[in-house]
N, C-alpha and C positions, 0 to 999 in steps of 0.2 A: 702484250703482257696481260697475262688474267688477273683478277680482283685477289684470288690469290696470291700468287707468287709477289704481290705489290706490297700486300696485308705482313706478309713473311719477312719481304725484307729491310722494312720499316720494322719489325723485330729483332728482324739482326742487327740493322744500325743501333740499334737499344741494348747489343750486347745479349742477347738470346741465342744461346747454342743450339736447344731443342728447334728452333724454328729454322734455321740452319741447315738442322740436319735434314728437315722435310722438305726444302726448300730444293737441297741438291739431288736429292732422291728422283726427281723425275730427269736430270741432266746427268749425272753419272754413267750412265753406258755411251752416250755419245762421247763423251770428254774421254773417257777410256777409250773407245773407239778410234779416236780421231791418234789420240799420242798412241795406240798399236801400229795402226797407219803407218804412222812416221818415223813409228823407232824400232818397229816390229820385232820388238820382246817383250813378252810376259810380265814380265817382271819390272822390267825396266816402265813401261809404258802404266804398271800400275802405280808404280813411284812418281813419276811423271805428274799422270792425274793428280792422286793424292796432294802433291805440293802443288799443282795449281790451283785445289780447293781452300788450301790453305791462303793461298795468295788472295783468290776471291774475298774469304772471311776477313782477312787482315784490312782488305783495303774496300770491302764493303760499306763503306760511311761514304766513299768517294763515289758510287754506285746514285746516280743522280736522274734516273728515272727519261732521260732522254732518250736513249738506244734500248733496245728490247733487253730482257737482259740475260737471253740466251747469247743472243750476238757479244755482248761485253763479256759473258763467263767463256764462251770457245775462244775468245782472241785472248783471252788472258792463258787458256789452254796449249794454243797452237805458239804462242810466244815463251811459252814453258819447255816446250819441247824444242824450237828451234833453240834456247839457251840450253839444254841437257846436251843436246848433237854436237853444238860448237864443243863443249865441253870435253865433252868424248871423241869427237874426231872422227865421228862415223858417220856412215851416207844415211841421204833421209830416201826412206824406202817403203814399198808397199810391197815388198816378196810377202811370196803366202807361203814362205819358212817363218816359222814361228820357235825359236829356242826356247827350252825349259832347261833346269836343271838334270834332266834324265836323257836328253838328248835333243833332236830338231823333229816339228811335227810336222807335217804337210797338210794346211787347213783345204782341203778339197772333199767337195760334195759329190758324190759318184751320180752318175746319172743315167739309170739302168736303162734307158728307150735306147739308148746310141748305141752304137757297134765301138768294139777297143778301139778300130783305125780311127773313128769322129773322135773319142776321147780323146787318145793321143797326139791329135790336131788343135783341139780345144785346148790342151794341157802345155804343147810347144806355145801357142799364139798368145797363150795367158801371161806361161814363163817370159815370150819375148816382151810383152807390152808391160810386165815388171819391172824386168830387165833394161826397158829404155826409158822409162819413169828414172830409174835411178841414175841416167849418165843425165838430164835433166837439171840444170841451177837449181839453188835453193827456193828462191821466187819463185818459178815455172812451176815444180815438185807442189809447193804449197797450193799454188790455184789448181792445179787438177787434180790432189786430194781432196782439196772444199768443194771444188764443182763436179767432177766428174764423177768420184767416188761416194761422196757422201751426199751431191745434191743441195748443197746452198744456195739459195739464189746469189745475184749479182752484188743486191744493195746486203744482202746478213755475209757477204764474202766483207764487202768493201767495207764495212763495219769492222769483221775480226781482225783485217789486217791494216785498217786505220789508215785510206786511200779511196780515194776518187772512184766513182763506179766505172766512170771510163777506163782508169787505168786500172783494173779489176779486168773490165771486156779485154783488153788490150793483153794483158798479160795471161789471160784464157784460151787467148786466140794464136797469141806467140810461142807458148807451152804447147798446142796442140799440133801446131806448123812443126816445132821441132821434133814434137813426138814422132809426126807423119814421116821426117828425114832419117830421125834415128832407125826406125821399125824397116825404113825400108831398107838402107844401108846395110843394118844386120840382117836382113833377110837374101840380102845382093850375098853378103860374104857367104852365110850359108850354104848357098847353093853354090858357089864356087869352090867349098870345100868337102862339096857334096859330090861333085861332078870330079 
């Protein structure tokens, strides 16, 4: 943690909203990022954030300068959003459908060097590894959006989900075992329904 962010939130324990607000200003697209990830709506995942910042603010006196405290504000994020899901009853997901209120977007970056046939290879392989992300537990789902997707280490994982590093490896490696079963299984039916 920088001289900063330390200066800041020794302000906010003081009841300082401006310092606060600059405090989150550098974590905000992550923390939105991460509840898209998971709830992959717009909307939904900016409400998400929003009330995790809230949650941050409310119980920043409790913010005790041992863990980084990005790691303390994404696990207060990532536990936001696994309470919004249970709530709503919907799978935690990383499809790159994105609903709005005017309809669903298709968040894809074209990629003009490739031929249609690579695109539409890249575009099936992407859908399937979404796709089997989501038949994935809730536990599994969560370690390979922090790790794979967004790149957390092992110790800022084991931190946001308040567990063991080992049991961090373990459950990265177990999510990733299963991933490999699912991907191929659907890829088995595929072709059998190809043929």
């Amino acid at each position: 943690m920088n001289n900063n962010d330390e200066m800041l939130i020794k302000r906010c324990q003081k009841g300082d909203i401006d310092a606060f607000e600059i405090l989150i200003e550098s974590y905000e697209k992550i923390a939105y990022n991460i509840a898209l990830k998971m709830i992959k709506n717009r909307e939904d995942a900016m409400d998400v954030s929003q009330e995790a910042f809230i949650k941050v603010y409310k119980s920043i006196n409790k913010f005790n300068f041992q863990a980084s405290f990005s790691t303390w504000l994404y696990r207060i994020v990532v536990n936001t959003c696994i309470d919004f899901l249970k709530k709503e009853k919907k799978d935690l997901s990383i499809d790159s459908t994105i609903k709005t209120e005017d309809g669903e977007i298709k968040s894809q970056i074209a990629d003009t060097k490739n031929t249609p046939e690579r695109i539409l290879e890249k575009k099936l392989t992407r859908e399937l590894v979404h796709n089997s992300i989501n038949e994935l537990s809730e536990i599994h789902k969560v370690a390979i959006i922090l790790r794979d997707i967004h790149g957390f280490s092992y110790e800022e994982i084991a931190e946001i989900t308040q567990t063991g590093k080992g049991t961090v490896k373990s459950r990265i490696n177990r999510a990733r075992i299963a991933l490999k079963k699912i991907i191929m299984k659907d890829k088995e039916q595929n072709i059998k329904n190809f043929v």
